[in-house]
N, CA, C and O atoms as a DFTB+ gen file, in Angstrom:
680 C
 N C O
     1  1      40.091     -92.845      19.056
     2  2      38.859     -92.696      19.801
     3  2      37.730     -93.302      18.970
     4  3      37.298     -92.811      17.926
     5  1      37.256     -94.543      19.612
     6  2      35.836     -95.091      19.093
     7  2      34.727     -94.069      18.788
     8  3      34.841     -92.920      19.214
     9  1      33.479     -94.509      17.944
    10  2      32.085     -93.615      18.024
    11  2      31.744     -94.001      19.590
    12  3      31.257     -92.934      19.964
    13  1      31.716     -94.636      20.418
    14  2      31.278     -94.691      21.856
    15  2      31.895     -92.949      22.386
    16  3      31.353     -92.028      22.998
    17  1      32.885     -93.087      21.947
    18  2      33.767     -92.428      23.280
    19  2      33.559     -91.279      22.652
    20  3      33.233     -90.437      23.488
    21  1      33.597     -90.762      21.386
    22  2      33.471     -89.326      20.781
    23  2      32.042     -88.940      20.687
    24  3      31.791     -87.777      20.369
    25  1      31.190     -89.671      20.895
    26  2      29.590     -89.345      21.082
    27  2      29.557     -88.904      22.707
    28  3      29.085     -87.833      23.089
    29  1      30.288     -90.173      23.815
    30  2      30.195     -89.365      24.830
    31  2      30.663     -88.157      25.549
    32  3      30.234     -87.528      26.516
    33  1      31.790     -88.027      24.678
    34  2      32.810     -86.013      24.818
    35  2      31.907     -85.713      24.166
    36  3      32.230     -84.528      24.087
    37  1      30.735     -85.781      23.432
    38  2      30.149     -84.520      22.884
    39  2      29.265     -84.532      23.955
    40  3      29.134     -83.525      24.650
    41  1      28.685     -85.485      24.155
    42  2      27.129     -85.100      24.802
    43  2      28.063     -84.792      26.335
    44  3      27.350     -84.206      27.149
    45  1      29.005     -84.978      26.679
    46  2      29.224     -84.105      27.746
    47  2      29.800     -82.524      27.810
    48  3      29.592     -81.704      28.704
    49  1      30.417     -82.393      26.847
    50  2      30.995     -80.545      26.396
    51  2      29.253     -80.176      26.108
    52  3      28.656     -79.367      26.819
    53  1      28.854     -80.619      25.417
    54  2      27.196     -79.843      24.938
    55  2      26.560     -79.632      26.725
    56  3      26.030     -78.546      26.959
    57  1      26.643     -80.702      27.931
    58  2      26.013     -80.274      29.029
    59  2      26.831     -79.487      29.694
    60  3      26.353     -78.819      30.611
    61  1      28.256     -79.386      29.383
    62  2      28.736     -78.702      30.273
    63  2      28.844     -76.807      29.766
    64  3      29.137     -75.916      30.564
    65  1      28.597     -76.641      28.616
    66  2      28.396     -75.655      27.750
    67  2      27.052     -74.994      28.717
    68  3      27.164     -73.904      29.279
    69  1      26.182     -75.577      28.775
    70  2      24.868     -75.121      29.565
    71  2      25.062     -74.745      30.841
    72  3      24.116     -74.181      31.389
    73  1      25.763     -74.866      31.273
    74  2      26.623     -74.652      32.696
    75  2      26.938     -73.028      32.847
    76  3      27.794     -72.578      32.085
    77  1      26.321     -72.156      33.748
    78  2      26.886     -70.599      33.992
    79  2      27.196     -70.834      35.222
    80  3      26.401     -71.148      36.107
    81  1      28.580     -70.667      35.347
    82  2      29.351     -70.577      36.275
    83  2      30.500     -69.696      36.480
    84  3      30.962     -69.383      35.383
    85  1      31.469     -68.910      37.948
    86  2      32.052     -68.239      37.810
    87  2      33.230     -68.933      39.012
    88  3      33.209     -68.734      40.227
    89  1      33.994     -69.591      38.414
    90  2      34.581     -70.296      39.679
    91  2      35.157     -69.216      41.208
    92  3      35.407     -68.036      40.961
    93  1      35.267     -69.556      42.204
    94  2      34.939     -68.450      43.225
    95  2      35.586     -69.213      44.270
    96  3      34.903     -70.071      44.829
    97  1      37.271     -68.981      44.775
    98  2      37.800     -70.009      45.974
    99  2      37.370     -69.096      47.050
   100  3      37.591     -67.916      47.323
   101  1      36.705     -70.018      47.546
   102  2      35.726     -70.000      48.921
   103  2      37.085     -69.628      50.379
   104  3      38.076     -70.343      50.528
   105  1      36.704     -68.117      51.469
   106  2      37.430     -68.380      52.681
   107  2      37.355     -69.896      53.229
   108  3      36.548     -70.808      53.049
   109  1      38.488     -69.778      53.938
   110  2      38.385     -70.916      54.749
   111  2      36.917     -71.383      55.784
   112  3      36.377     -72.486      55.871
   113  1      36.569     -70.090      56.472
   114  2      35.455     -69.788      57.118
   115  2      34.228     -69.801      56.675
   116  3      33.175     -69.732      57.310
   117  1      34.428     -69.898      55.470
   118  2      33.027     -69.610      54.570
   119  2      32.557     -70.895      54.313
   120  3      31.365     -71.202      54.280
   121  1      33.718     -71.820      54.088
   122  2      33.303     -73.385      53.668
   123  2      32.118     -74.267      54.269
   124  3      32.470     -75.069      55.134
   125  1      30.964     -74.242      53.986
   126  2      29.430     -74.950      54.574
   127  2      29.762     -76.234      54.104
   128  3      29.729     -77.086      54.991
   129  1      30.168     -76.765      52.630
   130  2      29.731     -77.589      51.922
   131  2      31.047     -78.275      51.106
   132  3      31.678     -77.832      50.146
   133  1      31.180     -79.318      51.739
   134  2      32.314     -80.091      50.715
   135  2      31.803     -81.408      49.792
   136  3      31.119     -82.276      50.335
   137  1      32.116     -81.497      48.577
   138  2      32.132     -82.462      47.934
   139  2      32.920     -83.114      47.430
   140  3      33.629     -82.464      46.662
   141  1      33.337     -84.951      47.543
   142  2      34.577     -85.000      47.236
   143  2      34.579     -86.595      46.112
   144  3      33.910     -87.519      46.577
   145  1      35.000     -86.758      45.296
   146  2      34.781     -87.748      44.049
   147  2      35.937     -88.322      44.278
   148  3      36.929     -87.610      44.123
   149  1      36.188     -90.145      44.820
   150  2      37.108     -90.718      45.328
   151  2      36.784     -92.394      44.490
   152  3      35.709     -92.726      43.988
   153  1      37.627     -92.951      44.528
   154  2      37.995     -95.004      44.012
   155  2      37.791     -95.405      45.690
   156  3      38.204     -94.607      46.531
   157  1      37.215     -96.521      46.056
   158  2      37.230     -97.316      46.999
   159  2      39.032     -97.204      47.573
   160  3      39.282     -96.966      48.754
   161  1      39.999     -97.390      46.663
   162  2      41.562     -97.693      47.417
   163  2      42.073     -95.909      48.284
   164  3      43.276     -95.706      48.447
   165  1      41.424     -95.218      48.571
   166  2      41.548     -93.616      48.793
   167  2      40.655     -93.603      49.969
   168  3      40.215     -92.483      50.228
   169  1      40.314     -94.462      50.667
   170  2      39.956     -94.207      51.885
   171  2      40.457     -93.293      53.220
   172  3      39.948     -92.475      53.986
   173  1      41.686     -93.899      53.032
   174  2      42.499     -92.842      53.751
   175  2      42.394     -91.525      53.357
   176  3      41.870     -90.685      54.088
   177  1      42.921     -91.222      52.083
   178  2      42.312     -89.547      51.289
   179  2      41.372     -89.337      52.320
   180  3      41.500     -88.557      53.263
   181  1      40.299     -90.175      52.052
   182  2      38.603     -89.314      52.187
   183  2      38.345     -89.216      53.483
   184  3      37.429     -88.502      53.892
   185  1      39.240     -90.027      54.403
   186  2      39.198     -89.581      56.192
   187  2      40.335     -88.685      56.390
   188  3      40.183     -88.213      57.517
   189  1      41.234     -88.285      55.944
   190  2      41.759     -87.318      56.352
   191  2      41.096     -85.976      55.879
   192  3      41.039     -84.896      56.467
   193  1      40.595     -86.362      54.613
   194  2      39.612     -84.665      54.086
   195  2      38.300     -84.497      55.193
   196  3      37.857     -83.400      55.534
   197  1      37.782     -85.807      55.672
   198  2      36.444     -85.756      56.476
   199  2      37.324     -84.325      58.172
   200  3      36.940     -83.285      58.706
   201  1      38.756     -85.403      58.326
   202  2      39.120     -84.964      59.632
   203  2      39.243     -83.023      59.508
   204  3      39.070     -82.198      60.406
   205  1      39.613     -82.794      57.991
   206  2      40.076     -81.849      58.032
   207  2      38.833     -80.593      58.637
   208  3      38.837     -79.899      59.654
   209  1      37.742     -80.715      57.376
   210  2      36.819     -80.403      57.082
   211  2      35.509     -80.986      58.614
   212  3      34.659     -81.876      58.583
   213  1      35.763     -80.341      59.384
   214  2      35.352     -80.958      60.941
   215  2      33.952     -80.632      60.906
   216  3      33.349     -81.604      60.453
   217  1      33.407     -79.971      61.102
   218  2      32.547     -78.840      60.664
   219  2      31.278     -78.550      59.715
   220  3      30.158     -78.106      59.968
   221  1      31.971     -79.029      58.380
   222  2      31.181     -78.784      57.146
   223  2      30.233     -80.133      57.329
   224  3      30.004     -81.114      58.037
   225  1      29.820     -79.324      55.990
   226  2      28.722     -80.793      55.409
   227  2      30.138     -81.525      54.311
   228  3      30.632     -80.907      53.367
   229  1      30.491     -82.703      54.679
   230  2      31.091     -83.370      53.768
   231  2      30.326     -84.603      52.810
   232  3      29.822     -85.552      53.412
   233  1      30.265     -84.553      51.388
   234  2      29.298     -85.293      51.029
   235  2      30.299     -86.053      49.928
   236  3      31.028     -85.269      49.320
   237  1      30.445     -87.520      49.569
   238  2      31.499     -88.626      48.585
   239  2      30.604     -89.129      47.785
   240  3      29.410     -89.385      47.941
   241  1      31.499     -89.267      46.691
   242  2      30.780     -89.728      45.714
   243  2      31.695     -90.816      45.234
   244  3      32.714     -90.574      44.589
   245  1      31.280     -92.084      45.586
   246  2      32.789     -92.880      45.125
   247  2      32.540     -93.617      43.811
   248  3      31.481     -94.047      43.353
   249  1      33.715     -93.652      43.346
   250  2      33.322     -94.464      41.623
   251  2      34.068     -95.887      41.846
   252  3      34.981     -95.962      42.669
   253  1      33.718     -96.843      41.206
   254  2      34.148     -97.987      41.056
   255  2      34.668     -98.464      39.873
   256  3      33.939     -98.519      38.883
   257  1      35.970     -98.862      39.817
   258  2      36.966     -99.415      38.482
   259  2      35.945    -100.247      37.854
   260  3      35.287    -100.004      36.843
   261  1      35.914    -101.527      38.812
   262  2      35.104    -102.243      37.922
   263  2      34.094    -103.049      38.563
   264  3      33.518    -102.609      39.559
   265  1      33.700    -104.695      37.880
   266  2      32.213    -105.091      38.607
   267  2      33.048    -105.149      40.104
   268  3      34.181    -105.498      40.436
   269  1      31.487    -104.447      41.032
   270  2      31.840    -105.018      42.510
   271  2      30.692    -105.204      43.334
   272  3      29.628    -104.987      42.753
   273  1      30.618    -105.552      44.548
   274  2      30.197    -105.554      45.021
   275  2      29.838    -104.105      46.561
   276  3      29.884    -104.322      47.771
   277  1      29.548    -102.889      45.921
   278  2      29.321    -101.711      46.630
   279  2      28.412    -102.169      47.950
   280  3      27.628    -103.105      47.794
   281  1      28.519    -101.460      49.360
   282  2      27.036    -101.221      49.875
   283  2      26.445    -100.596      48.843
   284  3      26.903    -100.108      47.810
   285  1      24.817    -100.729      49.495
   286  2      23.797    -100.333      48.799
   287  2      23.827     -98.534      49.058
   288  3      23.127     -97.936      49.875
   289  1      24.799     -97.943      48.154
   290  2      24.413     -96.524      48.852
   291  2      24.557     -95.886      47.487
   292  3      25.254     -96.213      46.526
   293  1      23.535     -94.680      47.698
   294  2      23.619     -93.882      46.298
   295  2      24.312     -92.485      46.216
   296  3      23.860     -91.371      45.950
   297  1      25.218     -92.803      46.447
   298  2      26.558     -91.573      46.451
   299  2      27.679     -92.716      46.127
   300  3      28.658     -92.681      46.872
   301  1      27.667     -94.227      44.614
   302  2      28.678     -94.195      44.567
   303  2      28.163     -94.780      43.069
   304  3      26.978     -94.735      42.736
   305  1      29.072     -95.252      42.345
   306  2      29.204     -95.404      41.220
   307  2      29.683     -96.841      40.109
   308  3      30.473     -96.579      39.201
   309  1      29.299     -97.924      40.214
   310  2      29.767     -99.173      39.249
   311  2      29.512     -98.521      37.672
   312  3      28.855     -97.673      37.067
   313  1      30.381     -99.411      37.521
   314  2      30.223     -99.800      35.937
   315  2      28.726    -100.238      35.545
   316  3      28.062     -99.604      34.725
   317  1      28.307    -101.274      36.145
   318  2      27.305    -101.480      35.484
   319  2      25.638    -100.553      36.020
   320  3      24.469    -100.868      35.801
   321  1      26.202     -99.412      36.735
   322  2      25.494     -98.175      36.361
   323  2      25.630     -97.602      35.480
   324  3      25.120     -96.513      35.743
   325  1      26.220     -97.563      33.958
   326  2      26.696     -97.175      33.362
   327  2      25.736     -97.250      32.230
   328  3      25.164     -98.328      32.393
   329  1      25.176     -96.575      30.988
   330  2      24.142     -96.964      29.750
   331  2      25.636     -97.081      29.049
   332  3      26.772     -96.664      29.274
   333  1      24.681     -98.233      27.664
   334  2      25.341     -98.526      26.399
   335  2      26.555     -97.708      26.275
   336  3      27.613     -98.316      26.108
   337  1      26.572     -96.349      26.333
   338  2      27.471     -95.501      25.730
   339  2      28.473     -95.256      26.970
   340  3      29.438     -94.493      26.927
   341  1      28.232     -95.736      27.660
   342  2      29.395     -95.486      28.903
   343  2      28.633     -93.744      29.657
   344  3      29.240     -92.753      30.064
   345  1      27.450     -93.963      29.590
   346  2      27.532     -92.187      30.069
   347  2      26.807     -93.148      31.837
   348  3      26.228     -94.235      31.828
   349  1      27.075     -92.388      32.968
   350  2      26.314     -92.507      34.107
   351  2      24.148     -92.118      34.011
   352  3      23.439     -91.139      33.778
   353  1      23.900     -93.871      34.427
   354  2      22.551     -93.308      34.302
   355  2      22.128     -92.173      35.329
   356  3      22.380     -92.153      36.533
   357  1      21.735     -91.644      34.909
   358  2      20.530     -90.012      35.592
   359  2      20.237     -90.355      37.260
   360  3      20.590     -89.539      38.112
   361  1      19.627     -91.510      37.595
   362  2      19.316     -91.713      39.048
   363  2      20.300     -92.344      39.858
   364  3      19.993     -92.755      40.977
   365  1      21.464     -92.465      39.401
   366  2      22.751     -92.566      40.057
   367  2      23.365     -91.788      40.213
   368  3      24.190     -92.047      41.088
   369  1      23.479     -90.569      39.693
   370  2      24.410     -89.568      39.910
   371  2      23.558     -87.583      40.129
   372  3      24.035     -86.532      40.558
   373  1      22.091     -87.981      39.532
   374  2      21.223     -86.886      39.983
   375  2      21.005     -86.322      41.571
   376  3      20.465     -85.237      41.789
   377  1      21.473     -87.162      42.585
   378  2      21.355     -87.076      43.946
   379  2      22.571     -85.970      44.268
   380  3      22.168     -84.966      44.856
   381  1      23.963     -86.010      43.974
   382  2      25.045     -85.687      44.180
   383  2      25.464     -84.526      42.796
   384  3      26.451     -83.799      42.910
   385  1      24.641     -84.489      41.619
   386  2      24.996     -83.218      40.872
   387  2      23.756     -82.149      41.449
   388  3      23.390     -81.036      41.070
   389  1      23.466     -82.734      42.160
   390  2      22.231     -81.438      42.305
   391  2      22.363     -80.654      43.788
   392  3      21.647     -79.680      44.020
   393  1      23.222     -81.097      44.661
   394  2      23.587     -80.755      45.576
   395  2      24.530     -79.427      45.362
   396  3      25.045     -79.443      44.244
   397  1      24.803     -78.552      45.965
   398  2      25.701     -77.198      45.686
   399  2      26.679     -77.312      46.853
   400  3      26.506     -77.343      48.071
   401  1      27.753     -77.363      46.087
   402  2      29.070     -77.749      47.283
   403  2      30.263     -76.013      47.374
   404  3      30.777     -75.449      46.409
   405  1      30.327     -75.741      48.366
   406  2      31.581     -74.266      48.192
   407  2      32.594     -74.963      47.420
   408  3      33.102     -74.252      46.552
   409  1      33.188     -76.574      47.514
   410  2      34.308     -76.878      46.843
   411  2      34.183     -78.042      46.871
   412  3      33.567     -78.733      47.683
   413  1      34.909     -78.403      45.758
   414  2      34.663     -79.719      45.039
   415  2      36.146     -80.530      44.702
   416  3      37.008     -80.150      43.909
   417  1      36.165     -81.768      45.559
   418  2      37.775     -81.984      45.686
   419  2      37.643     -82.998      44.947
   420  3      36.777     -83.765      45.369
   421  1      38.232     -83.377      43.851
   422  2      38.480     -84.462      42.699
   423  2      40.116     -85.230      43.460
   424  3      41.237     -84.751      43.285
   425  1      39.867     -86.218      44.109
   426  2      41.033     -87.015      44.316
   427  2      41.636     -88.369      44.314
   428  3      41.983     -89.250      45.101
   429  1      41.596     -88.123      43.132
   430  2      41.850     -89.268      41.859
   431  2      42.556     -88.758      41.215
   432  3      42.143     -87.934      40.399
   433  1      43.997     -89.074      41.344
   434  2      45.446     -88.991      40.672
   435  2      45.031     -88.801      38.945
   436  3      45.150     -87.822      38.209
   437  1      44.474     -90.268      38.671
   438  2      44.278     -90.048      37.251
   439  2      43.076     -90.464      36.891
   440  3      42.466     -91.450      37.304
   441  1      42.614     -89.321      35.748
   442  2      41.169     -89.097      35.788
   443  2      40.779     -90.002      34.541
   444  3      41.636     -90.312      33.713
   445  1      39.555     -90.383      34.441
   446  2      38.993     -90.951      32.988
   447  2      37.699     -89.872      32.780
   448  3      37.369     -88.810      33.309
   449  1      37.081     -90.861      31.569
   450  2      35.709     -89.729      31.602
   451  2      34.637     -90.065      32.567
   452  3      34.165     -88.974      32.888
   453  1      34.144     -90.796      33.060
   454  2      33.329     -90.852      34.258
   455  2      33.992     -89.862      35.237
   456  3      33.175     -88.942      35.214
   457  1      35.084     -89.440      36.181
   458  2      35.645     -89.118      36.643
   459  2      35.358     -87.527      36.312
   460  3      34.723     -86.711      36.981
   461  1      36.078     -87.352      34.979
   462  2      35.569     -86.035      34.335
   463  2      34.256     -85.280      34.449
   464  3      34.127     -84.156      34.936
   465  1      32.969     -86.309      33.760
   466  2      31.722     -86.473      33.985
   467  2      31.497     -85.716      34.708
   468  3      31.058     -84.607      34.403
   469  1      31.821     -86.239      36.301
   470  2      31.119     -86.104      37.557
   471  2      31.998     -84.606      37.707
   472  3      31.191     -83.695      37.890
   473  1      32.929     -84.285      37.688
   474  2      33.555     -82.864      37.728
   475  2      32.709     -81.844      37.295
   476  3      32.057     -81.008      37.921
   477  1      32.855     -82.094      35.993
   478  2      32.315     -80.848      35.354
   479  2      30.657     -80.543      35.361
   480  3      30.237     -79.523      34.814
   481  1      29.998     -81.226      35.833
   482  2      28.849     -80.718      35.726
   483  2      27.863     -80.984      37.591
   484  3      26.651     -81.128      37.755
   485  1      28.785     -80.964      38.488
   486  2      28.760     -81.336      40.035
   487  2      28.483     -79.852      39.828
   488  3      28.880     -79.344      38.779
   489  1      27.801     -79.063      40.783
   490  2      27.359     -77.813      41.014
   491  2      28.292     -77.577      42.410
   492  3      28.166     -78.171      43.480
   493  1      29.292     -76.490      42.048
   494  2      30.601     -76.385      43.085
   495  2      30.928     -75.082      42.552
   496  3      30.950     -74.821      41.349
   497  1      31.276     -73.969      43.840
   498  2      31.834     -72.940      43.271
   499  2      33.300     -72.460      43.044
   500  3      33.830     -71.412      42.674
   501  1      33.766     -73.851      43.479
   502  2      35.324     -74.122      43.174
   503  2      35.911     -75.359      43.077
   504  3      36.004     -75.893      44.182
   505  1      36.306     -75.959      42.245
   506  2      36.522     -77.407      41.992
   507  2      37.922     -77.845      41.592
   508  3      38.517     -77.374      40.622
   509  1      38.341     -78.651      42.293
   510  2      40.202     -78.680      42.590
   511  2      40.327     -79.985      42.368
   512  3      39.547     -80.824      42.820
   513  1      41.622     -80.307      41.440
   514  2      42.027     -81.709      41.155
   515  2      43.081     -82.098      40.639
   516  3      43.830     -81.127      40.738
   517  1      43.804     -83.180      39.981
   518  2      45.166     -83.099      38.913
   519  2      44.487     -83.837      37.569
   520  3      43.551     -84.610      37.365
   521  1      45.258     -83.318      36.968
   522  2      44.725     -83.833      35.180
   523  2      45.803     -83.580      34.687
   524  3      46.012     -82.372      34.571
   525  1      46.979     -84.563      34.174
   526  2      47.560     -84.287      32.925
   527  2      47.222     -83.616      32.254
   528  3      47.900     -82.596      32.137
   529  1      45.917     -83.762      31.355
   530  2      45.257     -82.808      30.278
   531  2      45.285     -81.689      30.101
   532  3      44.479     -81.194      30.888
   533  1      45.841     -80.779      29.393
   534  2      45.379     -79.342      29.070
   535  2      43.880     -79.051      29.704
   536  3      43.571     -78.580      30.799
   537  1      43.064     -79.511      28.597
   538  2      41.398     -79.459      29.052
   539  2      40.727     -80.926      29.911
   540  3      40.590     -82.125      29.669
   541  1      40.374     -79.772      31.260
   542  2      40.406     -80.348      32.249
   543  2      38.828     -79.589      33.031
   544  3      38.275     -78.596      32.559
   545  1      38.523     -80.063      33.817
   546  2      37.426     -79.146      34.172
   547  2      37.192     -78.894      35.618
   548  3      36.129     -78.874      36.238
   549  1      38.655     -78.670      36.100
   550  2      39.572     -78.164      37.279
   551  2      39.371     -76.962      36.895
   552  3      39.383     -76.571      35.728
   553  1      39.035     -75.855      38.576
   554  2      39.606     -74.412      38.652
   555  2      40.745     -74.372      39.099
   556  3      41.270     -73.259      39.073
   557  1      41.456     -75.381      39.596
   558  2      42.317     -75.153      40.353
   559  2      42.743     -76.797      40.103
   560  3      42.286     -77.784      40.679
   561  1      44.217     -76.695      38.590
   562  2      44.579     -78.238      38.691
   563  2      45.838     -78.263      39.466
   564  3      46.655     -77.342      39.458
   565  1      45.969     -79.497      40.217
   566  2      47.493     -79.705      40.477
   567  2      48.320     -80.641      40.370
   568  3      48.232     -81.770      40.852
   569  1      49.091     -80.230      39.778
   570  2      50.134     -81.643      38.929
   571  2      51.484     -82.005      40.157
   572  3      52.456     -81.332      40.497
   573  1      51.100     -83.078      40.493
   574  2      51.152     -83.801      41.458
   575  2      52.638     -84.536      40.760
   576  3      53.427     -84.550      41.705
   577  1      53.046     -84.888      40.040
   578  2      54.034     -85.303      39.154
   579  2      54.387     -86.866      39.427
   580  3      53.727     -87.774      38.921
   581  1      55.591     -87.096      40.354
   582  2      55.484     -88.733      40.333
   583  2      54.602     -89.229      41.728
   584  3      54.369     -90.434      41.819
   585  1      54.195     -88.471      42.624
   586  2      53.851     -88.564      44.036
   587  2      52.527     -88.697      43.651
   588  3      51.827     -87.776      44.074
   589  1      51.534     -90.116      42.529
   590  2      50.356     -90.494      42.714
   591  2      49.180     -90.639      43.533
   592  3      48.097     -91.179      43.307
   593  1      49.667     -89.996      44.597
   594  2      48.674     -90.996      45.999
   595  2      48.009     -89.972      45.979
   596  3      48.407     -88.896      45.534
   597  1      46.759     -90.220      46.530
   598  2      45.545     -89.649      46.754
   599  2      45.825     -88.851      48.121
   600  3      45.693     -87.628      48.064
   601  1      46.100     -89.276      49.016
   602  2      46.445     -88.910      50.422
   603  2      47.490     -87.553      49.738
   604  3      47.259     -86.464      50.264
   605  1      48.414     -87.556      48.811
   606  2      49.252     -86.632      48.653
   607  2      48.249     -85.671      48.117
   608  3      48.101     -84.669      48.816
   609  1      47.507     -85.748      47.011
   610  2      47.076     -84.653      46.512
   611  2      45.835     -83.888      47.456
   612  3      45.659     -82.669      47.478
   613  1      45.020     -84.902      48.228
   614  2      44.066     -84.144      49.258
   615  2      44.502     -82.794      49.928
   616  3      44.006     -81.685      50.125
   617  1      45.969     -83.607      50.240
   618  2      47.107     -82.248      51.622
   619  2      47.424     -81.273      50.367
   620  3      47.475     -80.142      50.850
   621  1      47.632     -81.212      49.138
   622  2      48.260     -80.380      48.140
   623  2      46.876     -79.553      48.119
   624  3      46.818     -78.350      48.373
   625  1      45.672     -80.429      47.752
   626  2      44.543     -79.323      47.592
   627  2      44.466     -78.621      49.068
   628  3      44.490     -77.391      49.040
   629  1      44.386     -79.177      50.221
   630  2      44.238     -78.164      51.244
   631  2      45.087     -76.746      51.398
   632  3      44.799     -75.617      51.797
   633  1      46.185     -77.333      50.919
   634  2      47.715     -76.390      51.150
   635  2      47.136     -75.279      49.930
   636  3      46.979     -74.109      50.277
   637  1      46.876     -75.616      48.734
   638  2      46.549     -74.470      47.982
   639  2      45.192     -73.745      48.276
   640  3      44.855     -72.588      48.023
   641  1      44.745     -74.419      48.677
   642  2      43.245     -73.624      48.763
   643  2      43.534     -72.786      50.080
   644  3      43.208     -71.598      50.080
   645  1      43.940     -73.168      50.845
   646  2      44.671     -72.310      52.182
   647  2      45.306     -71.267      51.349
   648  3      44.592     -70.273      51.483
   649  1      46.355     -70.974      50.505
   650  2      47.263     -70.369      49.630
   651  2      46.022     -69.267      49.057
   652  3      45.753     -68.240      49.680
   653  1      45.653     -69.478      48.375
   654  2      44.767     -68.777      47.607
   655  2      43.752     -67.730      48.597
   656  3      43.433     -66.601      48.222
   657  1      43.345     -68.295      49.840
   658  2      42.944     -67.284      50.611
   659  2      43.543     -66.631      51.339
   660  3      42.989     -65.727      51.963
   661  1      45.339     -67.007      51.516
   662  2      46.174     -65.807      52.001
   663  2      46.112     -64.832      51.016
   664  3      45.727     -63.751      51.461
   665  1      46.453     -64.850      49.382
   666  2      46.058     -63.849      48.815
   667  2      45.128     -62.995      49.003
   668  3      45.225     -61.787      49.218
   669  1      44.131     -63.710      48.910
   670  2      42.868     -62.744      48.752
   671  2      42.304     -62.023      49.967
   672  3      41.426     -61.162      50.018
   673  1      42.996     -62.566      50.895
   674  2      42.405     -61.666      52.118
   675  2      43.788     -60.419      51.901
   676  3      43.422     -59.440      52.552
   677  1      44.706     -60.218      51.473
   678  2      45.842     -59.383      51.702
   679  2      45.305     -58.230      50.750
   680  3      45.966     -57.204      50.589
């Protein structure tokens, strides 16, 4: 790990440290507010989560691999939004962390730190995703194993988050 990359895990554990939160899986019924962090190739993902989620406020935040050519919209993410240190500048991503989502669907097979970034400090009272990683900043990770696709893990997060409120209503 370069000084780039270990300056930016700090200055992101130090914001996410500031963070009081109590993660909280939301009824099905209760759900007002979805937020969901997707790559341009996951389109499909993000219309089947729109179809699911009929109802709610659904709000995307899409990130981009590399240089492209985005619409002009500020719910998504290039590289060369990016400062020196690789961290996301403030008026690219201040629109969409400041928003309060019941749940927060990370569906992106495999995560980097931008990806991470936008997880852990998105204001969500339940936030669902897969991460190899031990430390992850998932309430709810799911290891998806060789079945990569985005479309797979969307239906896995629905299926568990469905799961989790058969418990809790019993």
């Amino acid at each position: 790990m370069n000084i780039k990359q270990k300056y930016r895990e700090r200055i992101l554990k130090n914001e996410y440290t500031k963070i009081k939160r109590a993660p909280v899986a939301p009824k099905r019924e209760d759900i007002k507010k979805v937020g969901i962090i997707w790559h341009p190739s996951q389109k499909e993902a993000v219309n089947y989560l729109r179809n699911f989620f009929k109802q709610e406020i659904v709000r995307t935040f899409c990130v981009f691999d590399k240089i492209s050519n985005p619409p002009d919209d500020k719910d998504g993410l290039t590289i060369t939004d990016l400062n020196w240190w690789g961290l996301p500048k403030n008026e690219k991503i201040n629109n969409f962390l400041s928003v309060h989502f019941d749940v927060l669907l990370n569906i992106t097979p495999k995560q980097n730190f931008i990806l991470n970034y936008l997880t852990a400090l998105t204001n969500a009272d339940f936030k669902i995703g897969s991460s190899k990683d031990e430390q992850n900043y998932f309430d709810l990770n799911i290891h998806i194993k060789e079945n990569q696709s985005a479309l797979f893990l969307a239906e896995q997060q629905i299926f568990y988050l469905s799961q989790l409120n058969k418990k809790q209503n019993k």
